[in-house]
C-alpha positions in Angstrom: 29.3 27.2 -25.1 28.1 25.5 -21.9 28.1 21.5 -22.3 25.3 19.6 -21.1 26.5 19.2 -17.4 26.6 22.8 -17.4 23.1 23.1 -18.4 21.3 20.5 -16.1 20.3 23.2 -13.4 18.8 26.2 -16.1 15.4 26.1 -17.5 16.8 25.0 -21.0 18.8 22.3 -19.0 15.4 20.8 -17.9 13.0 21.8 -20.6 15.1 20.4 -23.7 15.2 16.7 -22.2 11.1 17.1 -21.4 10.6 18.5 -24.7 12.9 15.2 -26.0 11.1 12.7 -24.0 7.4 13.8 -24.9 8.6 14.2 -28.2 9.9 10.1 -28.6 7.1 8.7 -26.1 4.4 10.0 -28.6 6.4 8.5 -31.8 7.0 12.0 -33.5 10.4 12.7 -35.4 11.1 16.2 -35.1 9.7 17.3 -38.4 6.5 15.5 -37.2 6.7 18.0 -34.2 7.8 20.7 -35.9 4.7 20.5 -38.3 2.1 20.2 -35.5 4.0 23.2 -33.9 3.9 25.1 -37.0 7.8 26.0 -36.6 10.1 24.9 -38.8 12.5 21.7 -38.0 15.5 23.7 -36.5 13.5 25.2 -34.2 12.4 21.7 -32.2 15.8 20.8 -32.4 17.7 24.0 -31.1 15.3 23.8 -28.8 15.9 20.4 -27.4 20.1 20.3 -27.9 19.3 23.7 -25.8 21.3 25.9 -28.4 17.7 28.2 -28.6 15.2 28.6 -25.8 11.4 28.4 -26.0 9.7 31.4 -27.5 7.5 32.9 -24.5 4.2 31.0 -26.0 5.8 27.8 -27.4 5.6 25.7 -24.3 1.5 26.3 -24.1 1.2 25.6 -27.6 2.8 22.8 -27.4 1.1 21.5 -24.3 -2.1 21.9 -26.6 -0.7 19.3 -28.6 -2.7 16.2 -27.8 -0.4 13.9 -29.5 2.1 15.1 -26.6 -0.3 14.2 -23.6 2.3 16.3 -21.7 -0.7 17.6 -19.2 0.4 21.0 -19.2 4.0 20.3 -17.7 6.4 22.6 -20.4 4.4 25.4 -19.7 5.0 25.1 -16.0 8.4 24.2 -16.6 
């Protein structure tokens, strides 16, 4: 299994910290994530230790989180 330094350069290298970060500046635990998202609470976290990419239409529908305020940036990512 790759490490974290391993990771830094591949999509789940960059879009597990983004996910992370808008996750803590908007004050949601996971489970408060994972609710909004309607996924379950392993999901959000494989997802942001990188152990389980994004689902093609997770980023947008997370973007349409308001609570995120993430202006669209995971689904670019």
């Amino acid at each position: 299994m790759p490490n974290d330094a391993d990771r830094a350069g591949t999509p789940a290298g960059v879009f597990a910290p983004s996910l992370r970060y808008y996750r803590t500046r908007a004050g949601l635990s996971q489970k408060d994530l994972a609710a909004q998202a309607i996924v379950s609470h392993d999901v959000i976290s494989k997802i942001e230790t990188g152990d389980r990419p994004p689902a093609e239409d997770f980023p947008a529908r997370l973007d349409a989180i308001a609570e995120l305020d993430t202006g669209g940036a995971l689904d670019r990512l």
